[in-house]
N, C-alpha and C positions, 0 to 999 in steps of 0.2 A: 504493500500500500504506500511506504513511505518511497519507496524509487519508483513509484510510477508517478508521487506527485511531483517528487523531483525533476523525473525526467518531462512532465509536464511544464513547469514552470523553467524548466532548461530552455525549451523548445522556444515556447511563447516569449523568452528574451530577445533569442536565436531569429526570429520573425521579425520583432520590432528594430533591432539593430542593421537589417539590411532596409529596410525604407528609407533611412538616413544616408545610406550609400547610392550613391550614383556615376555611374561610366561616362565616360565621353556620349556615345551613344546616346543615353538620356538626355543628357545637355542638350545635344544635337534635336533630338526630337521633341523636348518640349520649350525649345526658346519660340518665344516670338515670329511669327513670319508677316513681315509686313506688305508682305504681296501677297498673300490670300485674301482670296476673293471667289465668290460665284453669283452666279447667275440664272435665272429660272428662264431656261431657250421655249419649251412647252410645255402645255399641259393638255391631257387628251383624257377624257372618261371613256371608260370602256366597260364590257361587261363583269361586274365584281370586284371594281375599286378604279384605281386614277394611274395613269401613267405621268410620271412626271419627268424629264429631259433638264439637267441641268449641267453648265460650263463651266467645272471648277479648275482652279489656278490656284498650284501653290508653287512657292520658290520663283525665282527668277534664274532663267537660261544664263548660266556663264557665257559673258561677253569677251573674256580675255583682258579685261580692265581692272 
């Protein structure tokens, strides 16, 4: 009983301690992008719900600039 709370309360530290952590990757994926953007091109009803057609834009094309 007593090592399984243990390894309980091991765990659940174990969890909380990597939220705190972050990779480049993360960084990369949750900054900011100030070029998003979309836009609603159609909307079409049809039998059983809506179609909807939209243009989204994220990032900006490396220019070499």
């Amino acid at each position: 009983m007593k090592f399984t709370l243990l390894i309980s309360i091991l765990l659940l530290i174990l969890s909380f301690t990597s939220i705190f952590e972050s990779t480049p990757l993360d960084d990369y994926v949750y900054a900011p992008d100030p070029h998003f953007n979309y836009t609603l091109i159609s909307k079409q009803k049809i039998e059983g719900g809506t179609v909807y057609i939209y243009n989204f834009t994220s990032q900006k094309w490396y220019d070499g600039k």
